[in-house]
C-alpha positions as CSV (number, residue, x, y, z in Angstrom):
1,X,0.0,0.0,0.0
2,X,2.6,2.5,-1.3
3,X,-0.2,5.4,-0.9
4,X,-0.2,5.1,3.0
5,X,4.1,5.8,3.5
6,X,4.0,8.4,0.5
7,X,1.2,10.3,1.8
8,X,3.1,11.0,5.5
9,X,6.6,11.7,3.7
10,X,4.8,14.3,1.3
11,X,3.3,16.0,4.3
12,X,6.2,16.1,6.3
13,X,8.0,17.5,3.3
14,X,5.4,20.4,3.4
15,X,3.9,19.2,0.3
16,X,-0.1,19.0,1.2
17,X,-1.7,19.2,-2.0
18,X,0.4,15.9,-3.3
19,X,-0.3,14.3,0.2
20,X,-3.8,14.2,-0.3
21,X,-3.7,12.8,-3.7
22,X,-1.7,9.9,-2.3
23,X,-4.0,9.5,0.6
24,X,-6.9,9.5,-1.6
25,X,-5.7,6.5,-3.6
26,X,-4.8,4.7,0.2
27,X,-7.9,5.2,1.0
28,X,-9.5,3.2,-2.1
29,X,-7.0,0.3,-1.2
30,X,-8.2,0.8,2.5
31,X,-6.8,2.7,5.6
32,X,-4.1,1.1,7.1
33,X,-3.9,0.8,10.7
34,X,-0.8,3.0,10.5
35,X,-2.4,5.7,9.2
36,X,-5.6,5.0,11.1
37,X,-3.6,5.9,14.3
38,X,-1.8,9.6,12.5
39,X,-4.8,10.8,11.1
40,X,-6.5,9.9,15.2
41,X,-3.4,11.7,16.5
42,X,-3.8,14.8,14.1
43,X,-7.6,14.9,15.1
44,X,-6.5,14.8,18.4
45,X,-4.8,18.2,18.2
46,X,-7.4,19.8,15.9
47,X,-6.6,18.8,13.0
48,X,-10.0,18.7,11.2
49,X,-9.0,18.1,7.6
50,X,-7.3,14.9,9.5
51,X,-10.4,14.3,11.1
52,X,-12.8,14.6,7.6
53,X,-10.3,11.8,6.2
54,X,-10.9,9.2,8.9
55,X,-14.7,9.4,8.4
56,X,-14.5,9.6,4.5
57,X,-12.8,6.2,5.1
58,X,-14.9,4.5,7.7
59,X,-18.2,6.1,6.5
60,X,-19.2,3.7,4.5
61,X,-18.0,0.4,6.0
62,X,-19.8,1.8,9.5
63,X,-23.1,2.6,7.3
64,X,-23.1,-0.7,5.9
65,X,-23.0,-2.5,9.2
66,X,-25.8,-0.5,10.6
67,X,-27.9,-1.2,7.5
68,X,-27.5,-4.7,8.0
69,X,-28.0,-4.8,11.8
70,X,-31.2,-2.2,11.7
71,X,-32.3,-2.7,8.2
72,X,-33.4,0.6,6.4
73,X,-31.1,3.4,5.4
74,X,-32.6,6.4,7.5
75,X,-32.1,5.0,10.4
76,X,-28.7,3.8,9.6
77,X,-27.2,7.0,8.7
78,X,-28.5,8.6,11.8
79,X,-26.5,6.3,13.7
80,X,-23.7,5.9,11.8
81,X,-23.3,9.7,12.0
82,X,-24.2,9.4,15.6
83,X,-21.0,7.0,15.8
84,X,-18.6,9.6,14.5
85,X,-20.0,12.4,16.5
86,X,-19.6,10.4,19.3
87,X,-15.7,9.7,18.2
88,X,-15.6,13.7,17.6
89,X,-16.8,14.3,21.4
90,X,-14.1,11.6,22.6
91,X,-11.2,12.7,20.9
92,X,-9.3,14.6,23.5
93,X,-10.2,11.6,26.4
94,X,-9.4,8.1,24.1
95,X,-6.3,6.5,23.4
96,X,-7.1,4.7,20.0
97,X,-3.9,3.4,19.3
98,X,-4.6,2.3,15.6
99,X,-8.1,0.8,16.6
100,X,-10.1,3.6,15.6
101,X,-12.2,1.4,13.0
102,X,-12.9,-1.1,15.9
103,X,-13.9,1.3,18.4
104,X,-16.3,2.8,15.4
105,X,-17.9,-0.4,15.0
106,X,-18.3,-1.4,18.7
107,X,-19.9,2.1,19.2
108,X,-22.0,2.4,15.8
109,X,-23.2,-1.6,17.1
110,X,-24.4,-0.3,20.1
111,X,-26.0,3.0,18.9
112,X,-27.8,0.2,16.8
113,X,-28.6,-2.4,19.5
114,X,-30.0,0.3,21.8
115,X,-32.5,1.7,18.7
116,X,-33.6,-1.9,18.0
117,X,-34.4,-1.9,21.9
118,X,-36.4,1.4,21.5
119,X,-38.6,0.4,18.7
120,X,-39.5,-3.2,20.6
121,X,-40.5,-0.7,23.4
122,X,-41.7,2.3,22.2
123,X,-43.3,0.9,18.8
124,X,-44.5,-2.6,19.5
125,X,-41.7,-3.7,16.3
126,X,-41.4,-7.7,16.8
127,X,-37.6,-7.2,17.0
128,X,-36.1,-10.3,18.7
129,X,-33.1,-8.9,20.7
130,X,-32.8,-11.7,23.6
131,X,-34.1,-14.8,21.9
132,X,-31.8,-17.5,23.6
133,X,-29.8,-19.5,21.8
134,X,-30.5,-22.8,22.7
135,X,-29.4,-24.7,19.5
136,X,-27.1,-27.6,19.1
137,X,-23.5,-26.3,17.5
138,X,-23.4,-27.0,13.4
139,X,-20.6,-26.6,10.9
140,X,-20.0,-25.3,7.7
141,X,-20.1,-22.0,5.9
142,X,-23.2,-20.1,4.7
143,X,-23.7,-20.4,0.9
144,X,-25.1,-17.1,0.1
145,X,-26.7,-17.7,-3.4
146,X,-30.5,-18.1,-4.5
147,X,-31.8,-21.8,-5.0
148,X,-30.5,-23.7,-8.6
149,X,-34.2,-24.2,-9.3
150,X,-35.7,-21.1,-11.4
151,X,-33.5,-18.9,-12.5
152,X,-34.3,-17.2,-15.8
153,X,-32.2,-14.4,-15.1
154,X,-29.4,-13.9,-12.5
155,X,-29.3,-10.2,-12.4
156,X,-33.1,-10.5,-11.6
157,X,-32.4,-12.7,-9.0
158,X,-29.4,-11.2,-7.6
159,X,-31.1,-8.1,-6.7
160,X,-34.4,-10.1,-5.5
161,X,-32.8,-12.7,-2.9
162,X,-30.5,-9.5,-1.5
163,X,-33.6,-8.0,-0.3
164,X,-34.7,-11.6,0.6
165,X,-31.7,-12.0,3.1
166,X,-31.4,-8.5,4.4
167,X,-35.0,-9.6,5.8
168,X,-33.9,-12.8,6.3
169,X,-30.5,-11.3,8.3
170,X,-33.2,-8.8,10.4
171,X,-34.8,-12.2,11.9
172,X,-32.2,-13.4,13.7
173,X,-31.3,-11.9,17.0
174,X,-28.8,-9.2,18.0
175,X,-26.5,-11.3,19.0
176,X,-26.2,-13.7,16.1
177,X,-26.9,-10.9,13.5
178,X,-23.9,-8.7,14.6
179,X,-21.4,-11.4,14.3
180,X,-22.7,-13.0,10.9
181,X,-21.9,-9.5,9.2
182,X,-19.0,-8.6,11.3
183,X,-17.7,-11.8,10.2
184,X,-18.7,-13.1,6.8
185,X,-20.3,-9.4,5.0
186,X,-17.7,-7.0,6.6
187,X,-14.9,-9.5,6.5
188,X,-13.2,-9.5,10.2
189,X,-11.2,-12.1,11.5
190,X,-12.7,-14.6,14.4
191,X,-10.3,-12.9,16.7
192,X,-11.7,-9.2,15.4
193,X,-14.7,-10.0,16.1
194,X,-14.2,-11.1,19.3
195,X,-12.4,-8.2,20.1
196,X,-15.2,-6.2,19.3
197,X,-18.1,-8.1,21.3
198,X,-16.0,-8.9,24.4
199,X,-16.2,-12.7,23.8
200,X,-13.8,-15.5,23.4
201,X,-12.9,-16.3,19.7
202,X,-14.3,-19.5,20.1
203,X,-17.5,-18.0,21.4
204,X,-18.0,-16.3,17.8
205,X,-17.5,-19.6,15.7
206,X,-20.6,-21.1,17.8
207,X,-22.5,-18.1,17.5
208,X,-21.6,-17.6,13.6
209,X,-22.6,-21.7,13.1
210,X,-26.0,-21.1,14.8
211,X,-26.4,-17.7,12.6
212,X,-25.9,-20.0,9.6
213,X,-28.5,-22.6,10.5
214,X,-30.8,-20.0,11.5
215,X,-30.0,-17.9,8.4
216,X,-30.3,-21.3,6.1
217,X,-33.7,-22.3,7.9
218,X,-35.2,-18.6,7.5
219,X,-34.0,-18.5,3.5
220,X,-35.5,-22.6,2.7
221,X,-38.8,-21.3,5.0
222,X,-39.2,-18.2,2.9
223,X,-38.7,-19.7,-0.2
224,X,-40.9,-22.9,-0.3
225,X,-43.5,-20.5,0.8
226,X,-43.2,-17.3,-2.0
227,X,-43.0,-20.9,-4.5
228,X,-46.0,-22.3,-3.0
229,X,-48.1,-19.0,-3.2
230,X,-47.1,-18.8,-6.4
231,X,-48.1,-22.2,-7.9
232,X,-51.6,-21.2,-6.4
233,X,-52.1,-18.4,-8.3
């Protein structure tokens, strides 16, 4: 990631105008730990061009996790930009130490945990939060793709059976649903993951197995159903 070395050797050359070109085309290949915890530094003493760069590179991994985890896009960007207000308010009482996209998504997880609580309370939304989990452990990964049986067109399709499992995703509880797309949609390690929940990394290899069953059963359930309603008609 040659961008990420370049763009602090420009900048401590004086040269601004070049840095930000070469920390543009870091950020596309992904901020670096590295240069997570300089631009966190530089924030830290009021440095809000530093600041604007570390949410134009976690904005839209942290909006994409809240999607998934409340499931519609208003709500997410309020929380997401609740998350880096919140990291704005902290700046001058947390040491990040290159984990400033960890502490995002522990914080943006919570904002979202705590509005999934509200609407059970406040709005009667069936939102299973607490469901226990109570199922036998099961192996194997998650094949994410629509059933080999009727499919005329895949583009079609595609687009259909992601709506079908972001409502499929919003069915299983908080505690399954943040590790199934910390893990296998954002991409985090086992050990990340664990990291970020305060549990063992063994603890999120059960929880991610029972996700998948539960994910698999809700997916086969919805399907023979839209396929039976439709053969009626």
């Amino acid at each position: 990631m040659m961008g990420l070395p370049l763009a602090c050797s420009l900048e401590r050359q004086g040269d601004r105008r070049a840095a930000r070109v070469f920390r543009r085309e870091a950020r596309l290949l992904g901020l670096g730990a590295i240069m997570s915890e300089e631009l966190f530094r530089k924030a830290q003493s009021g440095d809000l061009e530093a600041f604007e760069e570390l949410v134009g590179a976690y904005k839209e991994p942290i909006l994409n996790y809240v999607y998934r985890l409340v499931g519609n896009y208003h709500d997410a960007e309020e929380l997401a930009q609740e998350a880096f207000v919140r990291l704005y308010r902290s700046l001058g009482s947390i040491k990040m130490e290159g984990h400033t996209k960890a502490w995002l998504y522990r914080v943006a997880g919570n904002l979202a945990k705590d509005r999934l609580r509200y609407w059970k309370r406040r709005q009667g939304v069936h939102v299973e939060l607490l469901r226990p989990d109570d199922e036998k452990d099961e192996t194997g990964r998650l094949e994410c793709v629509a059933p080999a049986a009727d499919q005329p067109d895949r583009q079609t399709i595609g687009a259909e059976f992601e709506r079908c499992l972001q409502d499929a995703i919003m069915e299983l509880p908080i505690k399954l649903r943040r590790v199934l797309i910390l893990r296998d949609i954002e991409g985090l390690s086992g050990r990340e993951v664990g990291q970020l929940l305060n549990c063992q990394e063994n603890a999120v290899h059960v929880r991610l197995n029972r996700a998948h069953k539960r994910l698999r059963d809700i997916l086969q359930r919805r399907y023979h159903s839209e396929k039976s309603w439709t053969s009626e008609t």
